[in-house]
MDAnalysis code that builds the backbone (N, CA, C; Angstrom):
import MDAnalysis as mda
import numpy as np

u = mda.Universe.empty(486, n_residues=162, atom_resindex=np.repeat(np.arange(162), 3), trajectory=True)
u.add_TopologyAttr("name", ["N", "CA", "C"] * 162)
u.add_TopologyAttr("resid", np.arange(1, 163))
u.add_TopologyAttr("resname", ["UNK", "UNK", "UNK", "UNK", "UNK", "UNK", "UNK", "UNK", "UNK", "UNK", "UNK", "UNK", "UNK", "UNK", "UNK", "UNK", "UNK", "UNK", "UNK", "UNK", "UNK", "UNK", "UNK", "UNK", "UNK", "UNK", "UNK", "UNK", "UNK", "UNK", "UNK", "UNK", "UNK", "UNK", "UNK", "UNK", "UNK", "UNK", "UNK", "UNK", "UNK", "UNK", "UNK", "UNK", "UNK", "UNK", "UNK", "UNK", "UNK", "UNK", "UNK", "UNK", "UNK", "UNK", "UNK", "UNK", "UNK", "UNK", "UNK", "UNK", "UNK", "UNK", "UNK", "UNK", "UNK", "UNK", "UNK", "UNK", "UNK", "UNK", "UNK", "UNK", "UNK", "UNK", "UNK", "UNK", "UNK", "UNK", "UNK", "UNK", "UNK", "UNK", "UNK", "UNK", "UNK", "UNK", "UNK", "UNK", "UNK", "UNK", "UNK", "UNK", "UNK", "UNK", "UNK", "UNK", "UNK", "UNK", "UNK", "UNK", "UNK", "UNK", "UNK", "UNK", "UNK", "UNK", "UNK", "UNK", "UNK", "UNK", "UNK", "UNK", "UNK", "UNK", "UNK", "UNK", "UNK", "UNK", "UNK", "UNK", "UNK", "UNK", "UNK", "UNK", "UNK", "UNK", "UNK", "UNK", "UNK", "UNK", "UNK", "UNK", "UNK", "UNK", "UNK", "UNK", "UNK", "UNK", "UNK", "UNK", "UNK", "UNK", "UNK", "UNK", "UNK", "UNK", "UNK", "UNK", "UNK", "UNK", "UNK", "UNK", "UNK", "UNK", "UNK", "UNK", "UNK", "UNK", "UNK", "UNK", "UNK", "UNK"])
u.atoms.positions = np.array([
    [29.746, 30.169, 8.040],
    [28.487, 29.928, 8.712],
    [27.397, 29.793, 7.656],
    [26.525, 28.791, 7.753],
    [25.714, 28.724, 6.679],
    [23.904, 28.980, 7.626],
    [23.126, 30.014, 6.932],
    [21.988, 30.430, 7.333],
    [21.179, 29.287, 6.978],
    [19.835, 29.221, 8.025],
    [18.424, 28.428, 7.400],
    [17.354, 28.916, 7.989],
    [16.091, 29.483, 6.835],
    [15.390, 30.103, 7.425],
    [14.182, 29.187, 7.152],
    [13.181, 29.368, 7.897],
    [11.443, 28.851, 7.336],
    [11.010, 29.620, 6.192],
    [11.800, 30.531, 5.320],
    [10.821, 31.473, 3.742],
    [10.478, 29.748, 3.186],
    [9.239, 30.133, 2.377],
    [8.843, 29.234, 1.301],
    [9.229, 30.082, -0.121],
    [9.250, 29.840, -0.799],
    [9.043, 29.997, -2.437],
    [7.585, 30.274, -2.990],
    [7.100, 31.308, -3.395],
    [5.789, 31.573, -3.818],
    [5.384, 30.519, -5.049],
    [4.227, 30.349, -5.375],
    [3.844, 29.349, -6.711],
    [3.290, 30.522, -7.699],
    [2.908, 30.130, -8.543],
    [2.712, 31.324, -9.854],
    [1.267, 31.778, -8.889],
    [0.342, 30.832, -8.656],
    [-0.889, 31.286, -8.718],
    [-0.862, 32.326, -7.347],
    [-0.037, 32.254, -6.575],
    [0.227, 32.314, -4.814],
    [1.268, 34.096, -5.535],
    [1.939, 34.272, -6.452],
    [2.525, 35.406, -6.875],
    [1.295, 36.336, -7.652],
    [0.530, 35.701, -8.369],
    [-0.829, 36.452, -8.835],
    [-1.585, 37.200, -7.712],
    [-2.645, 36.244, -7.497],
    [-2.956, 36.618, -6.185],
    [-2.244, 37.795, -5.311],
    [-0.911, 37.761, -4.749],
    [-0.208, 38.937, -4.398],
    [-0.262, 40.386, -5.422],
    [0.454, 39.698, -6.191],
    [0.355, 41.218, -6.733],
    [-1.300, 41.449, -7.166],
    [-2.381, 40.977, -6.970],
    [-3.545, 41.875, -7.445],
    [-3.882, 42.346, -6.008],
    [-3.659, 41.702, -4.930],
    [-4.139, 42.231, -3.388],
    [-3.478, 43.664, -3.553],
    [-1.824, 43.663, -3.523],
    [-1.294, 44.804, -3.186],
    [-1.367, 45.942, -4.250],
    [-0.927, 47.174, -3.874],
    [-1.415, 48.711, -4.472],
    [0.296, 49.291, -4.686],
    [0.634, 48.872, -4.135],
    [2.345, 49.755, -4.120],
    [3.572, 49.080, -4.662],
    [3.961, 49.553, -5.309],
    [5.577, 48.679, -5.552],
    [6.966, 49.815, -5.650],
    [7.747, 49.174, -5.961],
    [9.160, 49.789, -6.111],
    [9.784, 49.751, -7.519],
    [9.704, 50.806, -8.502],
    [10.175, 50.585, -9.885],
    [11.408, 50.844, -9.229],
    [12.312, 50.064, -10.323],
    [13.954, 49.999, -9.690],
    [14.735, 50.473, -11.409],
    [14.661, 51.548, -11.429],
    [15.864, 51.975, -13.013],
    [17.311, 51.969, -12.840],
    [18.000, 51.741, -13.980],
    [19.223, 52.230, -13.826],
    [19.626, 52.740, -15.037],
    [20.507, 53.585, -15.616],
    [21.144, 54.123, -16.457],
    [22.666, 54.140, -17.113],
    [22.841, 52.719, -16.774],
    [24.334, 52.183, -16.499],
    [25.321, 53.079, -15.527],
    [24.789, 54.379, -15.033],
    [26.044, 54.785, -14.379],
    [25.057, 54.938, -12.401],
    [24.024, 54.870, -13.012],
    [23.270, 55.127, -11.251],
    [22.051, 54.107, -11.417],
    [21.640, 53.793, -10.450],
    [20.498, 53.540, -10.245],
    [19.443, 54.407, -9.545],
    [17.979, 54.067, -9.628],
    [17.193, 54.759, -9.180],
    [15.810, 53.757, -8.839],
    [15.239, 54.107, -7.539],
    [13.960, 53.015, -7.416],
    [12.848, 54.474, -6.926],
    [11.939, 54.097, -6.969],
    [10.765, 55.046, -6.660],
    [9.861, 54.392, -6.553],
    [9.023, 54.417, -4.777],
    [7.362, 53.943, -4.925],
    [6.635, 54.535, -5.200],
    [5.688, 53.248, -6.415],
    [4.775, 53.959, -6.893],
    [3.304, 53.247, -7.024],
    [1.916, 53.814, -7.123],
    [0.981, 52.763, -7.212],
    [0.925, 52.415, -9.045],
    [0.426, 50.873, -8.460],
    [0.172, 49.612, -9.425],
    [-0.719, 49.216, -9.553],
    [-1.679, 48.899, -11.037],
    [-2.255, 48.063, -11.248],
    [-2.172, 46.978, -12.283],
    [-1.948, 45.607, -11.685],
    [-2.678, 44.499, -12.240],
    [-3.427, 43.992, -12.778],
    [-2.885, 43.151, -13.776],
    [-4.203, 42.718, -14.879],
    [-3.909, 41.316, -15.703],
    [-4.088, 40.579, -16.406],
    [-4.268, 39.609, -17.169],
    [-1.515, 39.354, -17.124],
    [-2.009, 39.149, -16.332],
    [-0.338, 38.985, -15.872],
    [0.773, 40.168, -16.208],
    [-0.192, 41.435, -15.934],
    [0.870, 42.647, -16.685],
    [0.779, 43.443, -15.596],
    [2.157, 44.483, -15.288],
    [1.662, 45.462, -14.367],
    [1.704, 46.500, -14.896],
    [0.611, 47.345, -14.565],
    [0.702, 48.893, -15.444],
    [1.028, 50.113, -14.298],
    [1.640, 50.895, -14.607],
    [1.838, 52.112, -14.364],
    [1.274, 53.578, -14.616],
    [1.209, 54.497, -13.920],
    [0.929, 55.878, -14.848],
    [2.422, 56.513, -14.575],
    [2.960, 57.129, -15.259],
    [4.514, 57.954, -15.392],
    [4.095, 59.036, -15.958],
    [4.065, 60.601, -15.440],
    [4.063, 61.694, -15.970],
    [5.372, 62.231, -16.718],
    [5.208, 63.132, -17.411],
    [5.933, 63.414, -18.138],
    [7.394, 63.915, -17.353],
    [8.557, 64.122, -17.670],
    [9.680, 65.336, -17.499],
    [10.054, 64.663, -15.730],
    [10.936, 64.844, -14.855],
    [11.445, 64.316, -13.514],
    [12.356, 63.428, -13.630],
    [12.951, 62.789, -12.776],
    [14.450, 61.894, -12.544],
    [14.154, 60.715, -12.853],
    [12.788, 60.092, -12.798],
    [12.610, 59.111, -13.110],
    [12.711, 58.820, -14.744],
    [12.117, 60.100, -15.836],
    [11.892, 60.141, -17.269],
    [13.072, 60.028, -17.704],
    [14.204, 60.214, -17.016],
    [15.284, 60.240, -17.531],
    [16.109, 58.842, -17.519],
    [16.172, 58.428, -16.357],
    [16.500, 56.973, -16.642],
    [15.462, 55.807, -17.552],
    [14.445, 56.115, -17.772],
    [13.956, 55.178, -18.666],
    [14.106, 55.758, -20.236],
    [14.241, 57.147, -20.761],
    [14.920, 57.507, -21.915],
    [15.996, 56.657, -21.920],
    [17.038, 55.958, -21.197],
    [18.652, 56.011, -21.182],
    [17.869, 53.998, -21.370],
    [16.695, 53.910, -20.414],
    [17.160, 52.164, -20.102],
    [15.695, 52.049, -20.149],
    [15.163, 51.539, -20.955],
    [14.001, 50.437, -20.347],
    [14.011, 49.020, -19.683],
    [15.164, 48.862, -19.408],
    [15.014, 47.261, -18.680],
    [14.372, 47.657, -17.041],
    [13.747, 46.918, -16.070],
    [13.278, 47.725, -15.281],
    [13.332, 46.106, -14.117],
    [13.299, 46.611, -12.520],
    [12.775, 45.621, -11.468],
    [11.535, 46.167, -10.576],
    [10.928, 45.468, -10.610],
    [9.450, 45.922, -9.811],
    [9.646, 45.326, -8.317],
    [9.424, 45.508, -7.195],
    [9.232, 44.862, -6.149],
    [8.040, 45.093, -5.542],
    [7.282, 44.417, -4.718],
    [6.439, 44.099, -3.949],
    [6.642, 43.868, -2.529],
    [6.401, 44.172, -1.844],
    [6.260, 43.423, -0.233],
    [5.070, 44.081, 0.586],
    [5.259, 42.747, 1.263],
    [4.123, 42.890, 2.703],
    [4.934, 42.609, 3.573],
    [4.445, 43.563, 4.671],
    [4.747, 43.247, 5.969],
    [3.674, 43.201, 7.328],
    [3.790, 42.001, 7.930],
    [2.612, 42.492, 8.645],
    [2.396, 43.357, 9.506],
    [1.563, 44.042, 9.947],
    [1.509, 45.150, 10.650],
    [2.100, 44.922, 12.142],
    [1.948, 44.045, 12.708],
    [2.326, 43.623, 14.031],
    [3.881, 42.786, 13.862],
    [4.384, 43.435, 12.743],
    [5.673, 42.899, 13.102],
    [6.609, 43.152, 13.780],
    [7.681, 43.005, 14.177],
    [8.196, 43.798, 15.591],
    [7.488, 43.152, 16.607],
    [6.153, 42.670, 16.756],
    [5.666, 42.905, 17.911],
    [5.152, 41.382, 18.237],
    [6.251, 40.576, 18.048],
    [5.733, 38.675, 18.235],
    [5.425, 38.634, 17.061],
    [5.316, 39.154, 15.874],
    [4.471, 38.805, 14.697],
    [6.250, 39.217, 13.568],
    [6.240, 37.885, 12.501],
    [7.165, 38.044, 12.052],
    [7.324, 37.455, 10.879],
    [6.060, 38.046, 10.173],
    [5.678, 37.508, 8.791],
    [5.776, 38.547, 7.351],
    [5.979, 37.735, 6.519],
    [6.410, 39.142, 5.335],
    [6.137, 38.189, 4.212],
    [6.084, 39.356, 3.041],
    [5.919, 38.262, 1.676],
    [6.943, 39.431, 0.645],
    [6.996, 39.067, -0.344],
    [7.503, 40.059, -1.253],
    [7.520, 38.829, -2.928],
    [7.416, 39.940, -3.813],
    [7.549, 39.410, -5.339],
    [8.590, 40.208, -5.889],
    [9.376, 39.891, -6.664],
    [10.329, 40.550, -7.995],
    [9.931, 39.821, -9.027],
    [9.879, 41.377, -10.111],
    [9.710, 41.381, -11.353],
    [10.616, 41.567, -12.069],
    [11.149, 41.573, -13.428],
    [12.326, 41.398, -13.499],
    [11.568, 41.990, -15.244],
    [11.669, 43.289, -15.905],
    [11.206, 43.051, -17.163],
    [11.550, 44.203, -17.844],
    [11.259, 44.862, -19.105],
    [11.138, 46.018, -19.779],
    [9.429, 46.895, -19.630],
    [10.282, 48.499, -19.580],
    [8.932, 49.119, -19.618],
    [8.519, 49.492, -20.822],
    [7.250, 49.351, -21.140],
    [6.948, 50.188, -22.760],
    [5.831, 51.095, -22.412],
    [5.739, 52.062, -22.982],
    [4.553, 52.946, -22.809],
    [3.065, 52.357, -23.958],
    [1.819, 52.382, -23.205],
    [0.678, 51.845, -23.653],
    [0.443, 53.047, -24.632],
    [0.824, 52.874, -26.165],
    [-0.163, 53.258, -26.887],
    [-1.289, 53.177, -27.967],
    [-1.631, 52.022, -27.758],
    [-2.550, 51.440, -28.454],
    [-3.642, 51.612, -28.007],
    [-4.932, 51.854, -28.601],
    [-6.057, 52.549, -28.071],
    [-6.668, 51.956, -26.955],
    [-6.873, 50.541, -28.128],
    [-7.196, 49.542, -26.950],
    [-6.635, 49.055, -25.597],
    [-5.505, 48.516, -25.805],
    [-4.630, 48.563, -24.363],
    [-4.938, 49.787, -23.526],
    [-5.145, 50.912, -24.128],
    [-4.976, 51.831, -22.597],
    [-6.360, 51.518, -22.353],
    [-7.558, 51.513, -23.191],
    [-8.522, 51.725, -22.547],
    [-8.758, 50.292, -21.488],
    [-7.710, 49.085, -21.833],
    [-7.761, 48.086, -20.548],
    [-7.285, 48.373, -20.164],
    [-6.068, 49.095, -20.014],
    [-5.460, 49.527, -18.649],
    [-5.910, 50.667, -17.621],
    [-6.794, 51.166, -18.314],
    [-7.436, 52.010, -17.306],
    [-8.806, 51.119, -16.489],
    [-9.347, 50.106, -17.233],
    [-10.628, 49.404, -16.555],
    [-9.702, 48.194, -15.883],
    [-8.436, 48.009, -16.073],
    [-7.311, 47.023, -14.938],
    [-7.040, 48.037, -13.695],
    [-6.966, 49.534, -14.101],
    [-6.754, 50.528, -12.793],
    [-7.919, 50.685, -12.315],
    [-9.040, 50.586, -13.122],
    [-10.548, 50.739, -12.061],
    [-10.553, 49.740, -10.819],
    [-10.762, 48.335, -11.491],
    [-10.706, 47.609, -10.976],
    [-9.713, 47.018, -9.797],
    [-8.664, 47.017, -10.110],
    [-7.953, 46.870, -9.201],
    [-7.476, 47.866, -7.852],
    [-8.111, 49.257, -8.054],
    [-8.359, 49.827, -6.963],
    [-9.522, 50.500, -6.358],
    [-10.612, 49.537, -7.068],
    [-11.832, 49.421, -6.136],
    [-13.116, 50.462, -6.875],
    [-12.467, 51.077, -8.071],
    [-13.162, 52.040, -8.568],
    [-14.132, 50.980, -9.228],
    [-15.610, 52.147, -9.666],
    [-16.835, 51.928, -10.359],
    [-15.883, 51.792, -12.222],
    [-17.004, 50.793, -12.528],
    [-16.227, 51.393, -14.018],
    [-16.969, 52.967, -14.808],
    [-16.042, 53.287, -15.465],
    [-16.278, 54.458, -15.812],
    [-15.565, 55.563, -15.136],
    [-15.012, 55.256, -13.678],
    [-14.009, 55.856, -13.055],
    [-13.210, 56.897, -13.906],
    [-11.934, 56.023, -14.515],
    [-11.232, 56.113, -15.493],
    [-11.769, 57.097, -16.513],
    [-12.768, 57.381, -17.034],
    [-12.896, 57.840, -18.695],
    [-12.720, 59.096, -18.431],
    [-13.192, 60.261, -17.845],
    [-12.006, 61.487, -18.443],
    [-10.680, 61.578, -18.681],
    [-9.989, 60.383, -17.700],
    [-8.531, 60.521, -18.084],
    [-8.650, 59.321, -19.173],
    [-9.339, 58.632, -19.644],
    [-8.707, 57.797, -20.984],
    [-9.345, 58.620, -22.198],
    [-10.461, 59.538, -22.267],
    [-10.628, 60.400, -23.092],
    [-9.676, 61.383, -23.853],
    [-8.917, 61.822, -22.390],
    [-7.723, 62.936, -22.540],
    [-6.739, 61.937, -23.017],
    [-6.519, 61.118, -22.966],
    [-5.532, 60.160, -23.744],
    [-5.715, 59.675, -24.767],
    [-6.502, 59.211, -25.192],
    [-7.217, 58.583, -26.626],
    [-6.825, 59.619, -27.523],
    [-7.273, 60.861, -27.131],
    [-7.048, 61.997, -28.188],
    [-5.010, 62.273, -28.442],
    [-4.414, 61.893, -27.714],
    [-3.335, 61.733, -28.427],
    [-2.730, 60.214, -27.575],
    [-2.563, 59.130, -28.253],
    [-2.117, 57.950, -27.301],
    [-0.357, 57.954, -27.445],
    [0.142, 58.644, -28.225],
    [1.610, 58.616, -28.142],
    [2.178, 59.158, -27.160],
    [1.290, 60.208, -26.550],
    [1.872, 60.607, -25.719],
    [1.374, 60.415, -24.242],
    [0.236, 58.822, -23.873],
    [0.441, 58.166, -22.562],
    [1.554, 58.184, -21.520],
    [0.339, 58.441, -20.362],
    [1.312, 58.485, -19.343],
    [1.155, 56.517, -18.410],
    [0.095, 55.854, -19.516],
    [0.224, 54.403, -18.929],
    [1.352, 54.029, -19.589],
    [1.842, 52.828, -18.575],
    [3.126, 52.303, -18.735],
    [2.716, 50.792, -18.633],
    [3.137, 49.922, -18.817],
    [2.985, 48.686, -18.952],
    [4.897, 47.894, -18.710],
    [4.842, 46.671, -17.788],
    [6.065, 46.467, -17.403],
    [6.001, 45.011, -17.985],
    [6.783, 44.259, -19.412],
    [6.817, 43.324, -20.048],
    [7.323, 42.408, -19.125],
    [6.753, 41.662, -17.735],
    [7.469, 41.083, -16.991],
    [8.158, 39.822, -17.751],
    [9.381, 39.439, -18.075],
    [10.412, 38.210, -18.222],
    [10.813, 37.133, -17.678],
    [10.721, 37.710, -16.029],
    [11.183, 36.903, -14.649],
    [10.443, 37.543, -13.439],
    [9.982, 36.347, -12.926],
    [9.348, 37.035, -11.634],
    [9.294, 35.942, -10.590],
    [9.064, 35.819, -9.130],
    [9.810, 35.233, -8.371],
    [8.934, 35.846, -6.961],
    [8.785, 34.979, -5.831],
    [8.438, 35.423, -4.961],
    [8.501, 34.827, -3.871],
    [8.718, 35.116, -2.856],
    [9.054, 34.228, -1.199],
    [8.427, 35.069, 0.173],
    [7.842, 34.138, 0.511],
    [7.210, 34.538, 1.886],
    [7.497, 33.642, 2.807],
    [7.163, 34.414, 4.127],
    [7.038, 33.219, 6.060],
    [6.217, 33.920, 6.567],
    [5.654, 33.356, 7.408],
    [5.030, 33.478, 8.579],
    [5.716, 32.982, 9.527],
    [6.032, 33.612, 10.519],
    [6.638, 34.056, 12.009],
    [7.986, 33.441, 11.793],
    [8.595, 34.214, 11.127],
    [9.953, 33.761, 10.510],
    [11.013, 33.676, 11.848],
    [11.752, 32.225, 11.278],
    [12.882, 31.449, 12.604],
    [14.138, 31.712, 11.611],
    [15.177, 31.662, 12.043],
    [16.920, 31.511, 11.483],
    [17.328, 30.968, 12.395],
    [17.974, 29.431, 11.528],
    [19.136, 29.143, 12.488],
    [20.192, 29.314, 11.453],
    [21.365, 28.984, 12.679],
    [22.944, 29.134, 11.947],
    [24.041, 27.800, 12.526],
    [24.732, 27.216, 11.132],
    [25.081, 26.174, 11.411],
    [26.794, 26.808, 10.983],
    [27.822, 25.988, 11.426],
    [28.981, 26.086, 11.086],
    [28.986, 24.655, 9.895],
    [30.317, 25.321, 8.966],
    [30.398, 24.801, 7.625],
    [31.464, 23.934, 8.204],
])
């Protein structure tokens, strides 16, 4: 049986746009013997996504073992289920590195102002407390490689025989 649905294919500028609207994603680790995904909030910036990662938990451990990493995205609309049957989603596909360069964090903290609505200046006690040692940041930065995205609105399937 071969599926056909109405998804489109996102365009770069139509995958931007998404990921700066949305706040949440799905880091996806693995450690060659398990995998592990965890939502977490995101901010967006000049085509990078940054993270904050605290120290020590299940997550610190698979990125000691692996930095290769998948990010996901989705929307769903709120009235779905309900006649409404629209969704979007992005994958990222990249390595994580931790921000320690002075400069970078201090954009990645005015990319976290910004992108979640904060005043600038928000940010500076926690980039203060970081500056004073940057090796040991809890910003993360995700070297995206591959990224990809597909959405519908009021999504149809048909099914054909092969």
């Amino acid at each position: 049986m071969k599926a056909k649905s109405n998804s489109i294919v996102m365009t770069e500028e139509e995958i931007d746009a998404f990921l700066s609207e949305q706040r949440v994603g799905t880091l996806c680790l693995g450690d060659g013997q398990s995998s592990y995904g965890v939502p977490l909030a995101y901010f967006y910036g000049d085509k990078v996504i940054y993270l904050t990662l605290g120290p020590g938990g299940r997550k610190s451990g698979y990125v000691e073992k692996n930095k290769n990493v998948c990010f996901a995205v989705h929307w769903l609309d709120p009235d779905y289920g309900k006649g409404k049957r629209s969704w979007k989603s992005v994958i990222c596909d990249g390595t994580l590195e931790r921000v320690t360069n002075p400069d970078e964090i201090v954009g990645a903290g005015r990319a976290a102002e910004k992108h979640m609505g904060m005043p600038q200046g928000a940010f500076d006690p926690i980039l203060q407390m970081t500056l004073k040692n940057p090796a040991a940041s809890n910003f993360w930065r995700i070297n995206i490689t591959k990224r990809g995205g597909k959405g519908v609105v009021d999504f149809e399937e048909t099914f054909e025989e092969e």
